[in-house]
N, C-alpha and C positions, 0 to 999 in steps of 0.2 A: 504493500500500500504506500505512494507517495503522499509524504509529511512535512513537516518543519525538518524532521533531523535527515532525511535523506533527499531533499529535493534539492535542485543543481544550486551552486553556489551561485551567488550576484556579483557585481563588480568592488564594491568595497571587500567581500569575504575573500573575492580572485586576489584581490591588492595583497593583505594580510597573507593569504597563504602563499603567492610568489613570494612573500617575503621572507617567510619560515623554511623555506625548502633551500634558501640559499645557506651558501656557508655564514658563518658567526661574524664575521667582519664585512662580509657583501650586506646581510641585514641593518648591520649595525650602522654604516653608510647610508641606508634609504631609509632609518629611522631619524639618523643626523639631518635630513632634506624634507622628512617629512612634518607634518604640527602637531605631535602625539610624543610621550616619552615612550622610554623602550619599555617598560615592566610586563606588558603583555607579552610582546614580542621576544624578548628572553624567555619568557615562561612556553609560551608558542611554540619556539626551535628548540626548546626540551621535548618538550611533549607529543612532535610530530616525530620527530626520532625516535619514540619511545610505539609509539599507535600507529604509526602511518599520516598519511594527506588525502585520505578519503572525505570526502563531507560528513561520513558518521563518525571517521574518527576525530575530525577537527571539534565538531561540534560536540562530541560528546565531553570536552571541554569547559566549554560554556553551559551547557545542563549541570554540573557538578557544582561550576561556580555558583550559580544563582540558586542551587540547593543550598548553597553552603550560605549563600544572602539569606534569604529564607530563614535558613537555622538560628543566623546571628540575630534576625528578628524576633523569634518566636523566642531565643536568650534575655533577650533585653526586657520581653513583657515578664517572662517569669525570675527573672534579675529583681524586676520592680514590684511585682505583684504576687510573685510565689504562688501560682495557680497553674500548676500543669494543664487542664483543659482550656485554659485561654491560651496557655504556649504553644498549645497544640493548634488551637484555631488561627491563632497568629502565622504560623507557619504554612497552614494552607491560606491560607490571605495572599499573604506576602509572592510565594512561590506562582500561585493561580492568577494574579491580577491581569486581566485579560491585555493591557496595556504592554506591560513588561513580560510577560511571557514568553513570546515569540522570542524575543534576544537570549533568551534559552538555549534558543538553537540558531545563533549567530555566530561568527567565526570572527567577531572582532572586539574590540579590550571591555564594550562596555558591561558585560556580566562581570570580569573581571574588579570593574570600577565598583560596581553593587555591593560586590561579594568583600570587598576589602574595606569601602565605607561602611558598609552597618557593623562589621568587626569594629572597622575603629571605633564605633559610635559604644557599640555595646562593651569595650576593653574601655571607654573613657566612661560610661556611668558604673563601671565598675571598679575603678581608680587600681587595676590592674597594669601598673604602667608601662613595665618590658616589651607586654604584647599589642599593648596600643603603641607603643613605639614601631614597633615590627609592621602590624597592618596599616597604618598610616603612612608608612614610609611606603610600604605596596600600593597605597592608595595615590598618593603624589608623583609617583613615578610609573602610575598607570594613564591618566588622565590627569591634565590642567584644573580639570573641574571640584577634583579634591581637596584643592587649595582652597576652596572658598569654603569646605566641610571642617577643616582646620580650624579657617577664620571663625567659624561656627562656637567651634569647641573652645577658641581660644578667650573668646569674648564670655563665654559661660564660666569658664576656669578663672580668668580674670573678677566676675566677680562675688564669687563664692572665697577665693583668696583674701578680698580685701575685706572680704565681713569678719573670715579668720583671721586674719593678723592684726583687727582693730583689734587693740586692748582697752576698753576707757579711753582715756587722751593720749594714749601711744599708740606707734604703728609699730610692730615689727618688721621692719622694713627688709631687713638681712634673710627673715623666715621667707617675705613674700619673694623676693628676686629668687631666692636657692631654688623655691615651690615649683615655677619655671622649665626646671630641668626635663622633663621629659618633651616638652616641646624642642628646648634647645638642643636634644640630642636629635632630633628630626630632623631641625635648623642643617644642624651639621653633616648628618648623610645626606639633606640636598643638594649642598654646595655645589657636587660636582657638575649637578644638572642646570646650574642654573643660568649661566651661560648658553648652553644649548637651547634653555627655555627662554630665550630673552631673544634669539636670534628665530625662533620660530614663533614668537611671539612678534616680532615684526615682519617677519615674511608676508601672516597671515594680513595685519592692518595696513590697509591702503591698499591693497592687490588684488581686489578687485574679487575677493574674494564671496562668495554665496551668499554667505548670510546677511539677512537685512536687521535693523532695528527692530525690537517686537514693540508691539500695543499693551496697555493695559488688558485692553479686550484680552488679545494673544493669549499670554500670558496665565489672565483666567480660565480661558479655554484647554488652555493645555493643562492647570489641577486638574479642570471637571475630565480630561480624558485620562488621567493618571488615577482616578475615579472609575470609571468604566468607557468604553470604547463608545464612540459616536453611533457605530452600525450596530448599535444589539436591539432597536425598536424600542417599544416601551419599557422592556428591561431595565433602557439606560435611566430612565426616570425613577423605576422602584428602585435601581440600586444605589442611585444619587437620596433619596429620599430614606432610605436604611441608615446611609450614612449620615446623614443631617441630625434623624432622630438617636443616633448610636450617639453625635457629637454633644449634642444639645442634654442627653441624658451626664455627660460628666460633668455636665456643672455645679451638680449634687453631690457628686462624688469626694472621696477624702485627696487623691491622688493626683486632683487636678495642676497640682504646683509640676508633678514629676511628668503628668501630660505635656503641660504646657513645652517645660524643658523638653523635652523628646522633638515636640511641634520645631523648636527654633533649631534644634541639631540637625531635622531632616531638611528644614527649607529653608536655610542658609544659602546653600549654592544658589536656590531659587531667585531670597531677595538680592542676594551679591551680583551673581551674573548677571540681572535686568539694570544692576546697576553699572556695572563697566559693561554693556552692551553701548548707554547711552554717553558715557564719561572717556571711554577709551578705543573701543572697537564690538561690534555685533560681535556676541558669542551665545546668546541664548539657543539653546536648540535642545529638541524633545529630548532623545538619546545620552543627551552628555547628561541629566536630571536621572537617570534611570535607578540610583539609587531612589532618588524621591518618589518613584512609582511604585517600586518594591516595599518601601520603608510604610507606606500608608497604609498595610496588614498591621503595621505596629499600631499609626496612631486611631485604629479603630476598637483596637482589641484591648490596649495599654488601658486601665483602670474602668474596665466594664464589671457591673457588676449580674447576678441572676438575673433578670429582670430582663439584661441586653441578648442572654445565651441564645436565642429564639431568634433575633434579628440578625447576629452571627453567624449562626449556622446556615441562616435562608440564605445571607450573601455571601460565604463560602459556593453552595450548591450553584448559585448566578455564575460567581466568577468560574466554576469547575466548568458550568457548560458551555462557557465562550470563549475558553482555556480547549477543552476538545474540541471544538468547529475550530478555531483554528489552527488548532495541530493537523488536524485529516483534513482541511479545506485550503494550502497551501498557494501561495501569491508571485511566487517567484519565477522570474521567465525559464522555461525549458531547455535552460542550454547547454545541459547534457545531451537532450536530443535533436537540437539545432546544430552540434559539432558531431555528431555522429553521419546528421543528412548533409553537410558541407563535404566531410569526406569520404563521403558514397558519389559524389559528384565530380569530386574531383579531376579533372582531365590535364595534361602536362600545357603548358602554360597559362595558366590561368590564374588570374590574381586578384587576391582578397583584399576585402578593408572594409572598416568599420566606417558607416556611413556618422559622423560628429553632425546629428541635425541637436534633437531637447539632450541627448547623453549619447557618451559613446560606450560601445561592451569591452573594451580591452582586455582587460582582468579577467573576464572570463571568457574571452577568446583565449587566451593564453594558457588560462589551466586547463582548459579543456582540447590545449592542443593544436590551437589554430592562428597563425601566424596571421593574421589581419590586423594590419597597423591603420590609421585614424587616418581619417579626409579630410585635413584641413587649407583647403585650397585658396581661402581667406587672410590668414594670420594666427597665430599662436592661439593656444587652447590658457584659458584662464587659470590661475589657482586652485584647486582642491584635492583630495584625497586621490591619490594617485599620480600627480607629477613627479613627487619625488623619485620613485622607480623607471620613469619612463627613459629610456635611451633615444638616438637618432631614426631608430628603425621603426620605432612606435609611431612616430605621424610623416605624413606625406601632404607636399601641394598637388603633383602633378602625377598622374597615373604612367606606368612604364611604358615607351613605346612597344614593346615589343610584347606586350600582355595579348593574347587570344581570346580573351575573355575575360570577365571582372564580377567575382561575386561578392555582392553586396552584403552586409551584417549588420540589420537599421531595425532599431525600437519605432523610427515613423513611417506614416503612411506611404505606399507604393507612390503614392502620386506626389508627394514631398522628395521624394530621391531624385536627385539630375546629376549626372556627372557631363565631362565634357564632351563636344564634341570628338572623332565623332559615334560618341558611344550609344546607343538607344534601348532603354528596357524592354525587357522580355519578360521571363519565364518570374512567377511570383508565387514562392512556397510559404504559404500562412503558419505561424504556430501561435499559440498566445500570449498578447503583447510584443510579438517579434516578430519577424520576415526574413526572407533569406531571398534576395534578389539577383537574377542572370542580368547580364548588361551585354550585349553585344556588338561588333562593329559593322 
């Protein structure tokens, strides 16, 4: 049965796995070019050595991680609350959230980034400090976006310290600065990155890169879908409404101070990034929050008492069923069997490319074996996920004279594709959301 874990990889999972298949210092090189630190990708070019570079073995990666998200959730409610059947509920929360599920079965850092924030989150309410050393440093050197979960923690620890070192009319001043240390030894395992982060922090601002400012709206739209998914029908409204009355019920509750604290350690990155989106460069995006979608098992389940078990339970069942429709209802273009039908076709001169109209498949021409470099007959291809790897061979202005034939590799419409004279379409093999097009002279 095609699913999330076995269905063809996409162009950013191509990126990542051409990158892991390479030697340790070829990697390490189009991690230096790329706007991501390495921590996934070290962990990646372990572990594809160890499994393979199949899509079930990349992926079965990412399912581990975001169990292992999950666990740290369903940690932190019974850290806080000492009730096994809510840690239990938490953990199907957290794991099932129709939003973040599918990056289950993705092949790129951000389960990785899940699974290491709510660790740090649950090693810092548990003032466990070695190991929150450990997963936050995994956290920062997975994703940029951890920095601002940091900032979270750092702003909470900041001032819980200053209530402890008041004394009366003294400060302990010498207790508060020492208190510190477990940040400062994070401080100092990132040194080495932060130059690299500074130089791909500028890459991305001004270059024209994708992302745009978000809206207030935006913004809101994307909790309510870190909430439940836009396409579940009425669902989405009872499961928004579960939540409302789940939230609205801790206001009575004893636990609300420790609610609260949870609330500000997940949605830090949230209000940080909307804020250097508009002070410094666009960086707001669904994906880079995916701890915030995971983490939201927590803030429903964290200080429920009998009363909520009922409402819990029904939106567990919600998120279970739109967790399996989209594991067995699968979205990803077929381009394991689009490179299968390119090389049943193949005839000796005949030359490929990726038609660059709304995106080009590179990445996944390549892992699947198919040497079709970009059409860009125009001018250079923009900044994003995927430049860095790219060599000379990967785009073309001009089609080879001596090509017999030219077959096309385009996400758009037949009737959107033109190459040059004097080439004229032909033959046009449908698959979904893709084409595979003959061009002849």
């Amino acid at each position: 049965m095609l699913n999330l874990w076995n269905e063809s990889l996409w162009g950013d999972e191509g990126f990542s796995a051409l990158a892991v298949m390479k030697s340790f210092p070829e990697m390490m090189g189009v991690v230096m070019r790329d706007t991501a630190p390495p921590g996934f990708y070290v962990l990646g070019w372990l572990w594809g050595r160890m499994f393979g570079f199949s899509e079930v073995a990349l992926r079965g990666l990412s399912l581990l991680l975001i169990l292992g998200a999950a666990i740290f959730g369903a940690l932190i409610v019974y850290r806080l609350q000492k009730n096994k059947l809510l840690a239990g509920l938490a953990f199907l929360l957290c794991f099932l959230n129709p939003f973040s599920f599918p990056f289950a079965f993705e092949w790129r850092m951000y389960a990785l980034l899940a699974f290491a924030t709510l660790g740090s989150i649950y090693f810092f309410v548990s003032k466990k400090w070695w190991p929150f050393i450990i997963l936050t440093t995994l956290a920062i050197y997975t994703h940029h976006f951890a920095l601002f979960t940091v900032a979270g923690e750092g702003i909470v620890f900041l001032g819980e310290k200053i209530k402890e070192c008041k004394k009366g009319r003294k400060f302990l001043w010498k207790k508060f600065v020492f208190s510190f240390w477990p940040f400062m030894v994070i401080g100092a395992l990132y040194l080495p990155w932060l130059y690299p982060m500074y130089l791909q922090t500028k890459r991305v601002q001004g270059s024209g890169f994708w992302l745009g400012k978000p809206t207030w709206i935006e913004a809101r739209n994307l909790m309510l879908r870190f909430m439940m998914i836009d396409n579940a029908g009425v669902w989405k409204q009872v499961a928004r409404g579960l939540i409302v009355v789940l939230v609205v019920l801790k206001i009575f509750l004893k636990k609300i101070g420790e609610w609260v604290k949870i609330l500000w350690l997940l949605m830090a990155p949230v209000v940080i990034a909307f804020g250097v989106s508009y002070v410094i460069t666009p960086v707001f995006y669904d994906r880079y929050l995916l701890s915030v979608a995971v983490g939201m098992g927590v803030l429903w389940t964290l200080g429920a008492r009998k009363i909520s078990y009922g409402l819990l339970v029904i939106l567990v069942g919600i998120y279970g069923f739109f967790a399996w429709q989209k594991f067995t209802h699968p979205q990803k273009r077929p381009f394991r069997e689009v490179a299968a039908y390119v090389k049943s076709i193949q005839r000796e001169g005949d030359f490929r490319l990726n038609y660059n109209g709304g995106a080009h498949h590179l990445w996944e021409s390549k892992y699947y074996g198919i040497a079709a470099p970009i059409y860009v007959p125009q001018g250079e291809l923009p900044l994003y996920v995927g430049t860095a790897q790219m060599g000379p061979e990967d785009q073309i202005k001009k089609i080879p004279a001596e090509a017999k034939r030219v077959i096309v590799l385009t996400s758009d419409s037949a009737n959107q594709v033109e190459l040059e004279e004097p080439w004229a379409r032909g033959e046009v093999r449908e698959f979904p959301n893709f084409r595979v097009i003959l061009f002849e002279k």
